[in-house]
N, CA, C and O atoms as CSV, one atom per row, in Angstrom:
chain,resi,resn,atom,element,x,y,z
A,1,UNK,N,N,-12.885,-8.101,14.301
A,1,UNK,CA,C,-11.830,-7.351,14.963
A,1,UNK,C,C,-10.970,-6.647,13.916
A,1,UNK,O,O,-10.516,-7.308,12.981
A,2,UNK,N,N,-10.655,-4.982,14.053
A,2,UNK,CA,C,-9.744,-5.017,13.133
A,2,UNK,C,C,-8.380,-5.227,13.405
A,2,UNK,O,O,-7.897,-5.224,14.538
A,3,UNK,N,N,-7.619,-5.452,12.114
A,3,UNK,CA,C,-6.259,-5.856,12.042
A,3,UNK,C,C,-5.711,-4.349,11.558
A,3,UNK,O,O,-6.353,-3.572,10.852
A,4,UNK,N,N,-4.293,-4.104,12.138
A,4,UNK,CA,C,-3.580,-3.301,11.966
A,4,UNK,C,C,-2.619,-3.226,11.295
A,4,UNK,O,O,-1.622,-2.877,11.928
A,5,UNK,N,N,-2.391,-3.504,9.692
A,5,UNK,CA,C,-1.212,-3.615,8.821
A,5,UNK,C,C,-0.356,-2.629,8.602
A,5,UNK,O,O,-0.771,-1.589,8.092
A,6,UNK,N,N,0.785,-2.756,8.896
A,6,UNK,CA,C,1.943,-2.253,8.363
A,6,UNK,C,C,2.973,-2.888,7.872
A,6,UNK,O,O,3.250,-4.022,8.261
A,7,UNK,N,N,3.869,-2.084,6.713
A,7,UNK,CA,C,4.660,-2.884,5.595
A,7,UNK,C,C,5.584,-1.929,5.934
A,7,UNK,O,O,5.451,-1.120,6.851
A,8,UNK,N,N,6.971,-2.070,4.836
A,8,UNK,CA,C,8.014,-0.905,4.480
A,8,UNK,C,C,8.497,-0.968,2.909
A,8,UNK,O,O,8.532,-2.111,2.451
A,9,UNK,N,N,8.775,-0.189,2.254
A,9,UNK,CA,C,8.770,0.004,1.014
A,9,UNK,C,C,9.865,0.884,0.686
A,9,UNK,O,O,10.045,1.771,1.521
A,10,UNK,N,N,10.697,0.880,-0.368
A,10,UNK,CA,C,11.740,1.418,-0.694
A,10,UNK,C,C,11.537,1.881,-2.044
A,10,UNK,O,O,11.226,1.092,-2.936
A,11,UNK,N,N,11.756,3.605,-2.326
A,11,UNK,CA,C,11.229,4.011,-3.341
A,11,UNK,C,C,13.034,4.542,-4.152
A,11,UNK,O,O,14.087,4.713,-3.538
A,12,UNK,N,N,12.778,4.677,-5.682
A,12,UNK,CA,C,13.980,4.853,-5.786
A,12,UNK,C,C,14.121,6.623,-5.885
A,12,UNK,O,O,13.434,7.551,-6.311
A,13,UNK,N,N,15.223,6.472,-5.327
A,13,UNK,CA,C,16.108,7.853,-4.569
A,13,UNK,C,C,15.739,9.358,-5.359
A,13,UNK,O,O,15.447,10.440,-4.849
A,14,UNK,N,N,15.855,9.030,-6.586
A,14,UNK,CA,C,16.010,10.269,-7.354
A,14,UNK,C,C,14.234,10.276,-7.872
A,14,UNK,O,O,13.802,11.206,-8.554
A,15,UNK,N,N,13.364,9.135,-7.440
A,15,UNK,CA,C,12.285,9.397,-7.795
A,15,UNK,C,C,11.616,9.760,-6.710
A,15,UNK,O,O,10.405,9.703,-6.923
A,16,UNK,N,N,11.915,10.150,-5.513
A,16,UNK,CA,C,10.743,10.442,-4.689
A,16,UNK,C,C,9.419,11.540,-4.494
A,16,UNK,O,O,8.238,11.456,-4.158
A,17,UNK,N,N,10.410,12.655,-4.934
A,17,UNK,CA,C,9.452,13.905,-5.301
A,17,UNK,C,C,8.576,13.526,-5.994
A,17,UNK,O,O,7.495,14.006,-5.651
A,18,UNK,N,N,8.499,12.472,-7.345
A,18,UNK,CA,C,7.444,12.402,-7.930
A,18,UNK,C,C,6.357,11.472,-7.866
A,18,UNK,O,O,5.271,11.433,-8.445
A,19,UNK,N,N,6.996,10.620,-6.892
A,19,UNK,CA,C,6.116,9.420,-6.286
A,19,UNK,C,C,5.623,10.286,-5.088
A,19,UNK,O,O,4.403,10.130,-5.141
A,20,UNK,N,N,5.964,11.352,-3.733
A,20,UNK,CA,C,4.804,11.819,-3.414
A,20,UNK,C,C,3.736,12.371,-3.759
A,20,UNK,O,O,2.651,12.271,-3.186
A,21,UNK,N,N,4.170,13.429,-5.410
A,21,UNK,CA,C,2.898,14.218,-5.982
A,21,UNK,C,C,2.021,13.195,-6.429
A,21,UNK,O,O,0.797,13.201,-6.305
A,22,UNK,N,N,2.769,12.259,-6.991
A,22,UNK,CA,C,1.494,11.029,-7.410
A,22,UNK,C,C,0.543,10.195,-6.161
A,22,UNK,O,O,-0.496,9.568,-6.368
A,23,UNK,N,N,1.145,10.369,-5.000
A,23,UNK,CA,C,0.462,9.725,-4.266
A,23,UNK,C,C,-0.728,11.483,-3.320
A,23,UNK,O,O,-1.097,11.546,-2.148
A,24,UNK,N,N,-0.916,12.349,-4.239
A,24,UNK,CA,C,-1.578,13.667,-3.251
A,24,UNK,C,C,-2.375,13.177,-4.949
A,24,UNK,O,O,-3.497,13.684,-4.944
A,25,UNK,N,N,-2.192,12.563,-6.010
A,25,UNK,CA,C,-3.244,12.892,-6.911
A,25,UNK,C,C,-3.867,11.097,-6.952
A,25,UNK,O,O,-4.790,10.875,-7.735
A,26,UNK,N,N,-3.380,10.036,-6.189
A,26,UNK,CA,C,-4.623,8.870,-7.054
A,26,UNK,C,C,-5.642,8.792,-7.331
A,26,UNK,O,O,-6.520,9.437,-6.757
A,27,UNK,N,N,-5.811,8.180,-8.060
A,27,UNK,CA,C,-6.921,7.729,-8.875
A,27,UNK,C,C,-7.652,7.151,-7.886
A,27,UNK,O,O,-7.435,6.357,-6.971
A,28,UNK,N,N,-9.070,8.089,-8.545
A,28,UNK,CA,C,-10.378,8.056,-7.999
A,28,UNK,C,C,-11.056,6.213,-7.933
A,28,UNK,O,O,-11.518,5.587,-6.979
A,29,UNK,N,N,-10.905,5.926,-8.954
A,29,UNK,CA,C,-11.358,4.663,-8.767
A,29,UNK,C,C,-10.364,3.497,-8.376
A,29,UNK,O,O,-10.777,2.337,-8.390
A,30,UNK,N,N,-9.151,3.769,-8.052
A,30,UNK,CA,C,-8.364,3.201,-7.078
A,30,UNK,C,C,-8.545,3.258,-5.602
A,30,UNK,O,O,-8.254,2.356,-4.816
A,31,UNK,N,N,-8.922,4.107,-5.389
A,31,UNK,CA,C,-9.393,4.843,-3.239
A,31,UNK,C,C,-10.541,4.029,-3.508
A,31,UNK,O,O,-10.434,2.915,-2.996
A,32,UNK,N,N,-12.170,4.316,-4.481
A,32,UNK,CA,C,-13.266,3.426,-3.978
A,32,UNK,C,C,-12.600,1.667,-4.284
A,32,UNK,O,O,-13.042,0.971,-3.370
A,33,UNK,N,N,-11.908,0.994,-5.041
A,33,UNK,CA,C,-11.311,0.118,-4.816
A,33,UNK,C,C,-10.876,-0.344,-3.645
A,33,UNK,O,O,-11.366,-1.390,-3.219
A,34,UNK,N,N,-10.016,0.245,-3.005
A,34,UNK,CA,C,-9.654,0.199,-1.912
A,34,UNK,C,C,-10.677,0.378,-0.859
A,34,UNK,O,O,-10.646,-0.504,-0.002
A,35,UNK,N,N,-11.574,1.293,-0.703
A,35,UNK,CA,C,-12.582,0.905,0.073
A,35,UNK,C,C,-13.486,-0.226,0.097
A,35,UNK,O,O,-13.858,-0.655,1.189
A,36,UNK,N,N,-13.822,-0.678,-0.816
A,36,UNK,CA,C,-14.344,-1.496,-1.479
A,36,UNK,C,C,-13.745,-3.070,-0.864
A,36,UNK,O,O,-14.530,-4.017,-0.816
A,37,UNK,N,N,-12.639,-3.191,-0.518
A,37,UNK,CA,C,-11.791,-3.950,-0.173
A,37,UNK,C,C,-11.553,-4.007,1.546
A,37,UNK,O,O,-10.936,-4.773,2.287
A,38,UNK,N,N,-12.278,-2.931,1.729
A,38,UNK,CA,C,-12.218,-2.985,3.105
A,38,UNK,C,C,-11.115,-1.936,3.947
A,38,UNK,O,O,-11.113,-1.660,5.147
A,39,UNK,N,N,-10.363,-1.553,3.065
A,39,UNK,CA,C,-9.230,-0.598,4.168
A,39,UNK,C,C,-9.680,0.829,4.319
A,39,UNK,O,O,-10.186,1.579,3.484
A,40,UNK,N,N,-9.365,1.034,5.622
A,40,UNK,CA,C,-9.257,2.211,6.277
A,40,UNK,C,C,-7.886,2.918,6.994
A,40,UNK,O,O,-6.761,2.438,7.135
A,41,UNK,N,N,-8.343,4.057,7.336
A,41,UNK,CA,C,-6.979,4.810,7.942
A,41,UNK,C,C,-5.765,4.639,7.467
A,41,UNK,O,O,-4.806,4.461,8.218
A,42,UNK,N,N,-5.659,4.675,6.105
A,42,UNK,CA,C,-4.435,4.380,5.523
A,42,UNK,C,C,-3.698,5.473,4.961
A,42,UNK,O,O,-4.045,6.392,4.220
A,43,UNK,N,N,-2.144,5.038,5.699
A,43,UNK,CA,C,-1.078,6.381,5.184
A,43,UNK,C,C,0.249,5.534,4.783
A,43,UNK,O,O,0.532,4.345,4.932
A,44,UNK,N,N,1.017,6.741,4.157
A,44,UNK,CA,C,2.308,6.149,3.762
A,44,UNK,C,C,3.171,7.461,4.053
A,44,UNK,O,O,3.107,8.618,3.638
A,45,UNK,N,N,4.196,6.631,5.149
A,45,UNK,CA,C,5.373,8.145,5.646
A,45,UNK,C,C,6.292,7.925,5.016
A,45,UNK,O,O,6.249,6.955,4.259
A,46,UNK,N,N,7.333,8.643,5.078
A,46,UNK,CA,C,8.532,8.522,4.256
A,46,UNK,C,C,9.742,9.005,4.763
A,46,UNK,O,O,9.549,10.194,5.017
A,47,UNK,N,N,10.959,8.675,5.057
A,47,UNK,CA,C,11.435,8.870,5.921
A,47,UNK,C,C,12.777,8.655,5.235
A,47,UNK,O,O,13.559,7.804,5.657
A,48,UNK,N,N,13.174,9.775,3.689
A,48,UNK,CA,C,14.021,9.798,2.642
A,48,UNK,C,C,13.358,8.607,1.559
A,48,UNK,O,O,12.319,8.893,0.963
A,49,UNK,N,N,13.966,7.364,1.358
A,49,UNK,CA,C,13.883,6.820,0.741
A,49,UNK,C,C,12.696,5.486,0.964
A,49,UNK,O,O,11.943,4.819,0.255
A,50,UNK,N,N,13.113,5.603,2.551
A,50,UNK,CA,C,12.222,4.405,2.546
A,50,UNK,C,C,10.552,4.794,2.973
A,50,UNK,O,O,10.055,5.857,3.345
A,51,UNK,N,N,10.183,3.957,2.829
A,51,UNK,CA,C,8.190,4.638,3.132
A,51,UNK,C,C,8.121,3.219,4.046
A,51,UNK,O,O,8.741,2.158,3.967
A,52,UNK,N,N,6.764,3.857,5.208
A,52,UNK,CA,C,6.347,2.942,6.283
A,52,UNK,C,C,4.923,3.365,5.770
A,52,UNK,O,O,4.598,4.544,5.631
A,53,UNK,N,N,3.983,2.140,5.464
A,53,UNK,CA,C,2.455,2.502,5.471
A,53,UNK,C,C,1.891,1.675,6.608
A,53,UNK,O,O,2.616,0.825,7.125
A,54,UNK,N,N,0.568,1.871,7.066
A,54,UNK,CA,C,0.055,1.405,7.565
A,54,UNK,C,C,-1.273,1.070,6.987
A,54,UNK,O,O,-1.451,1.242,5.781
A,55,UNK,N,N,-2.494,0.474,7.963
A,55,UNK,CA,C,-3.249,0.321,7.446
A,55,UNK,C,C,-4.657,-0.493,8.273
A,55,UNK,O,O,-4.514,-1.427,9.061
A,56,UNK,N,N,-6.135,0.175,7.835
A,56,UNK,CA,C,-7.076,-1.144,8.565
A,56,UNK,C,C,-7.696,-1.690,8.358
A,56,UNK,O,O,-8.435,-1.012,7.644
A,57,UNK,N,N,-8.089,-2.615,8.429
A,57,UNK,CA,C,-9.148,-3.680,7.628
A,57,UNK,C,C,-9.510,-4.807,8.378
A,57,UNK,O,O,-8.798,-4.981,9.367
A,58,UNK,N,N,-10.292,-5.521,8.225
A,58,UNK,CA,C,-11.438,-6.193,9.348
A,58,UNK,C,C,-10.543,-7.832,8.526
A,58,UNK,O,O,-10.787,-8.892,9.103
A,59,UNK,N,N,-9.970,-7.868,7.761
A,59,UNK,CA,C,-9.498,-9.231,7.100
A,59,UNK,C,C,-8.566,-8.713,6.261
A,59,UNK,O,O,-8.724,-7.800,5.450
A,60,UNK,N,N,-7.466,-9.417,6.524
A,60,UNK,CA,C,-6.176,-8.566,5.612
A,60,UNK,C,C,-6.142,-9.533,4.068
A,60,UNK,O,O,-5.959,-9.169,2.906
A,61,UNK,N,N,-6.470,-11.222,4.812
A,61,UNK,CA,C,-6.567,-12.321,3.687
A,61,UNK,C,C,-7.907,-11.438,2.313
A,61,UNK,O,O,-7.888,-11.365,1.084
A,62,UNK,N,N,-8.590,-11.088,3.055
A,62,UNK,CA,C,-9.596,-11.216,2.450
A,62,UNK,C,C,-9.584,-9.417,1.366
A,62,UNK,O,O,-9.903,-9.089,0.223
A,63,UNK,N,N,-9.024,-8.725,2.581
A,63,UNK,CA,C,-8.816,-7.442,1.656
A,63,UNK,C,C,-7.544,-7.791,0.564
A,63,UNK,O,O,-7.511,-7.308,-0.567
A,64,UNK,N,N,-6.822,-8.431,0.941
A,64,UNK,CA,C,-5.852,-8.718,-0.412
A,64,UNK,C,C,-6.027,-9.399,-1.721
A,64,UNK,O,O,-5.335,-9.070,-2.684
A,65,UNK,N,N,-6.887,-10.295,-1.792
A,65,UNK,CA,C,-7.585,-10.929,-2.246
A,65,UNK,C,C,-8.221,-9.961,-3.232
A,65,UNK,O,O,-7.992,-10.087,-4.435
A,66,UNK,N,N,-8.954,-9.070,-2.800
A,66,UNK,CA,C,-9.995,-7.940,-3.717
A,66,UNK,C,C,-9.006,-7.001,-4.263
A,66,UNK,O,O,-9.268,-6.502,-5.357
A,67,UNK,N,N,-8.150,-6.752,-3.803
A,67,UNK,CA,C,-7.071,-5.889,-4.010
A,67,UNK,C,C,-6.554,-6.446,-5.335
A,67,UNK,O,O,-6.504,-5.820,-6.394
A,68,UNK,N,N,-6.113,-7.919,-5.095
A,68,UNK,CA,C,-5.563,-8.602,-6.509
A,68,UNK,C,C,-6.767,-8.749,-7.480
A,68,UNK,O,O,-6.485,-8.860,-8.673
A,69,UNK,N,N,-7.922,-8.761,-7.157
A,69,UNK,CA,C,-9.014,-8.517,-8.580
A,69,UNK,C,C,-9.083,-7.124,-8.864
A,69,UNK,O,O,-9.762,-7.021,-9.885
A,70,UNK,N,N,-8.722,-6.011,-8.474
A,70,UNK,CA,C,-8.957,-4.678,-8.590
A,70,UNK,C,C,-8.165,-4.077,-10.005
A,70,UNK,O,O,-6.994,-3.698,-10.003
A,71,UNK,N,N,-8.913,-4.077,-11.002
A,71,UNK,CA,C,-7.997,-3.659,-12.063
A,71,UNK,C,C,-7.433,-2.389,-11.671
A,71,UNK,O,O,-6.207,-2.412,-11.567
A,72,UNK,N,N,-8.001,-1.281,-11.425
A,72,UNK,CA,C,-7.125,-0.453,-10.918
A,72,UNK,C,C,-5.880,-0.534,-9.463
A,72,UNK,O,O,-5.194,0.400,-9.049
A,73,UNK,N,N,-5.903,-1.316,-9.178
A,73,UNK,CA,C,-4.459,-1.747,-8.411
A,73,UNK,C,C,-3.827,-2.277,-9.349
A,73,UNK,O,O,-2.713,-1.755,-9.380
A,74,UNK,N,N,-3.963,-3.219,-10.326
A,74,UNK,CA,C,-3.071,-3.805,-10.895
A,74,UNK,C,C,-2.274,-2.769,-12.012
A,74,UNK,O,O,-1.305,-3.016,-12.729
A,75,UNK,N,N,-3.055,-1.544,-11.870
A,75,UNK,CA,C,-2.735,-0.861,-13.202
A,75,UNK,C,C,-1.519,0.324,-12.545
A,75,UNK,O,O,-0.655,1.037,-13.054
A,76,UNK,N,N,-2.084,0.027,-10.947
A,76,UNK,CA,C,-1.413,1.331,-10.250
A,76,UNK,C,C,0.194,1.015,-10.138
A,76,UNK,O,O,1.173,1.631,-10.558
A,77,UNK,N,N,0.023,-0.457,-9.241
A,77,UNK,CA,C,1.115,-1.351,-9.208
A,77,UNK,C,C,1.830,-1.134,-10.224
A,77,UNK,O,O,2.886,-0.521,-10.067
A,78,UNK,N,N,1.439,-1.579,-11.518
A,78,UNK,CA,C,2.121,-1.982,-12.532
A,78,UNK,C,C,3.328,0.079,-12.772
A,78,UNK,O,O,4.494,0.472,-12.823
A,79,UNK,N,N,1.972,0.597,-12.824
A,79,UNK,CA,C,2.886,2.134,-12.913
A,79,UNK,C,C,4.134,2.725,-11.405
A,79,UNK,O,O,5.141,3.433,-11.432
A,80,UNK,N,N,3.530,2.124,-10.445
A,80,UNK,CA,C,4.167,2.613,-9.426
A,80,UNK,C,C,5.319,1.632,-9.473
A,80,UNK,O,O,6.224,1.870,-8.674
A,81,UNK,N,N,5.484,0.369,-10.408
A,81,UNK,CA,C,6.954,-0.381,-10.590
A,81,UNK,C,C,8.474,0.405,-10.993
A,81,UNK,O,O,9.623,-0.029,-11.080
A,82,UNK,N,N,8.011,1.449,-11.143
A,82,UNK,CA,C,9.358,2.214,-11.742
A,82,UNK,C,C,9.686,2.910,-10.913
A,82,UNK,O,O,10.824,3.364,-11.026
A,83,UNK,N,N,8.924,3.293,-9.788
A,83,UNK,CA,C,9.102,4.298,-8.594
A,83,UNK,C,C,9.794,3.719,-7.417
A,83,UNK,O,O,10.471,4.365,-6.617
A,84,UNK,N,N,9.519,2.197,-7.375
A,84,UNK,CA,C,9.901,1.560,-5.987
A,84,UNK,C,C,10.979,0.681,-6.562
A,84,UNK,O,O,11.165,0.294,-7.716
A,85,UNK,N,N,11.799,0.417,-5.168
A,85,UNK,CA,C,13.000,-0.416,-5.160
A,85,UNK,C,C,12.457,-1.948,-5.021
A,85,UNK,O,O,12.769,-3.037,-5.501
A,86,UNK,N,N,11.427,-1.428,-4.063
A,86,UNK,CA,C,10.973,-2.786,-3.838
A,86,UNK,C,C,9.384,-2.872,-4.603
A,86,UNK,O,O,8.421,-2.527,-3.917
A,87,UNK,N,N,9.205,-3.235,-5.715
A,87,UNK,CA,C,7.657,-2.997,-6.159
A,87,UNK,C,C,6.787,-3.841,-5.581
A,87,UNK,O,O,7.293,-4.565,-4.724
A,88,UNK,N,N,5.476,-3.998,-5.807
A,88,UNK,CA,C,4.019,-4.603,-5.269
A,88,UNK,C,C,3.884,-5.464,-5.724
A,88,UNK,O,O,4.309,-5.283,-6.865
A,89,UNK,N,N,3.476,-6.606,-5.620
A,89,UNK,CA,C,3.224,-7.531,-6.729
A,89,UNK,C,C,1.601,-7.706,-6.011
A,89,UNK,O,O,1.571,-8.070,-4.836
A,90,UNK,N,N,0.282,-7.444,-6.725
A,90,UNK,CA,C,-0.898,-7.805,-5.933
A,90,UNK,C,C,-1.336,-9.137,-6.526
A,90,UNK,O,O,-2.255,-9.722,-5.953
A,91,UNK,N,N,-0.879,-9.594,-7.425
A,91,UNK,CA,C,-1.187,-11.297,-7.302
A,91,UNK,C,C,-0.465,-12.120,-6.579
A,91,UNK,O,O,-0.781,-13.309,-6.625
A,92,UNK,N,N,0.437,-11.796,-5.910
A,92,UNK,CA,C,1.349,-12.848,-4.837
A,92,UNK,C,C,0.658,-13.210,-3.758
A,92,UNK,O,O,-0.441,-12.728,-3.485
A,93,UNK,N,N,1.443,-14.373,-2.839
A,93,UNK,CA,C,0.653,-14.814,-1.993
A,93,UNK,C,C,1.158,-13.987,-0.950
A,93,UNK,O,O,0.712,-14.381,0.127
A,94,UNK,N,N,2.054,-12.807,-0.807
A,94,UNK,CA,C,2.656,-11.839,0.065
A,94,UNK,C,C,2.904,-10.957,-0.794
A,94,UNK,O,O,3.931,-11.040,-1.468
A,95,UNK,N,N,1.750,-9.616,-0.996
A,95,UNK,CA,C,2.277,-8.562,-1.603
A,95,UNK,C,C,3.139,-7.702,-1.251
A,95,UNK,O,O,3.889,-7.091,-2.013
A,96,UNK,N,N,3.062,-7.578,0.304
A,96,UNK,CA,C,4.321,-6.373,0.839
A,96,UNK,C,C,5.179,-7.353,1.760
A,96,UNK,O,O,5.019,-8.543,2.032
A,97,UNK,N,N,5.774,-6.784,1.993
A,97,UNK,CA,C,7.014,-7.027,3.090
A,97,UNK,C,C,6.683,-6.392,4.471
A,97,UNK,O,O,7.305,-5.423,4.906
A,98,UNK,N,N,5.494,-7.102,5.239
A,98,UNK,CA,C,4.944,-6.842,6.591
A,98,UNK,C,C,5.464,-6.950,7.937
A,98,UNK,O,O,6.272,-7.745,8.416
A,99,UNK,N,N,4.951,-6.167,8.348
A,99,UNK,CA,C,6.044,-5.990,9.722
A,99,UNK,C,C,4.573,-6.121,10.965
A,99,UNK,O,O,3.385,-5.824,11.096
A,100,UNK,N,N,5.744,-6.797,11.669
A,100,UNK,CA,C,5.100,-7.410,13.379
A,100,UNK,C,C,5.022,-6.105,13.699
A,100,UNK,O,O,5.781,-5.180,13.409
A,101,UNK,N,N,3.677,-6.131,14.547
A,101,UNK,CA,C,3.353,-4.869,15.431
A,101,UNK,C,C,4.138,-5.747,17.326
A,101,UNK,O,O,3.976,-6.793,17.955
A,102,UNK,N,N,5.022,-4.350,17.475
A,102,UNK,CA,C,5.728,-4.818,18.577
A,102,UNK,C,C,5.081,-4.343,19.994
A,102,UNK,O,O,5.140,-4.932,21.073
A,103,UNK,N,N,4.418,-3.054,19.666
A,103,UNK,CA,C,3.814,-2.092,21.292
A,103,UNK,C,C,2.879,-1.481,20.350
A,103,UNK,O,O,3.148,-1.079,19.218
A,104,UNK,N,N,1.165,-1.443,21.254
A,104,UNK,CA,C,-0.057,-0.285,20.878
A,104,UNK,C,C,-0.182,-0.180,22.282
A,104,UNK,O,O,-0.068,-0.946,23.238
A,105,UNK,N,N,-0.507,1.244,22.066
A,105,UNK,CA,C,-0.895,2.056,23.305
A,105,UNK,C,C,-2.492,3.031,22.549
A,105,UNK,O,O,-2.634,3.839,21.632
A,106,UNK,N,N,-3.442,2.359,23.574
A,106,UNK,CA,C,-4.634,2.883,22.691
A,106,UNK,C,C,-5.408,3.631,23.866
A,106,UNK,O,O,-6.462,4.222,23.633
């Protein structure tokens, strides 16, 4: 079955312009990573400062998991730490700050 993840993320203020151009250029072997891991249909809105992503994957345990072996996440993370208020940590046992799905209308 898939699961439907969404988080919220807080980027800092005066950096946003450059955290969207970076997110229209990632790294190539970060996306097959991420596929690799299982996610699909994945976006990140932004709404001033704060960002809402979503996300899909058939096992969220299990896509996080690959996510934290993914040297290129850890490398992305580690760079995208200066951009966010709230940064990533992909070796934690809760990398984002996830939010309950309240209403789908499908």
């Amino acid at each position: 079955m898939t699961q439907r993840i969404a988080f919220r993320l807080w980027v800092q203020p005066d950096r946003l312009d450059e955290y969207k151009r970076l997110h229209r250029e990632v790294w190539p072997e970060l996306l097959a990573d991420m596929r690799a891991a299982g996610i699909r249909n994945y976006s990140i809105f932004a709404d001033g400062p704060e960002l809402f992503g979503s996300l899909e994957c058939d096992d969220w345990e299990a896509t996080s998991a690959a996510l934290a072996r993914s040297d290129a996440n850890r490398r992305w993370q580690a760079f995208m730490r200066s951009y966010l208020a709230t940064p990533v940590d992909p070796g934690a046992p809760q990398p984002l700050r996830m939010m309950d799905e309240v209403f789908r209308m499908e």
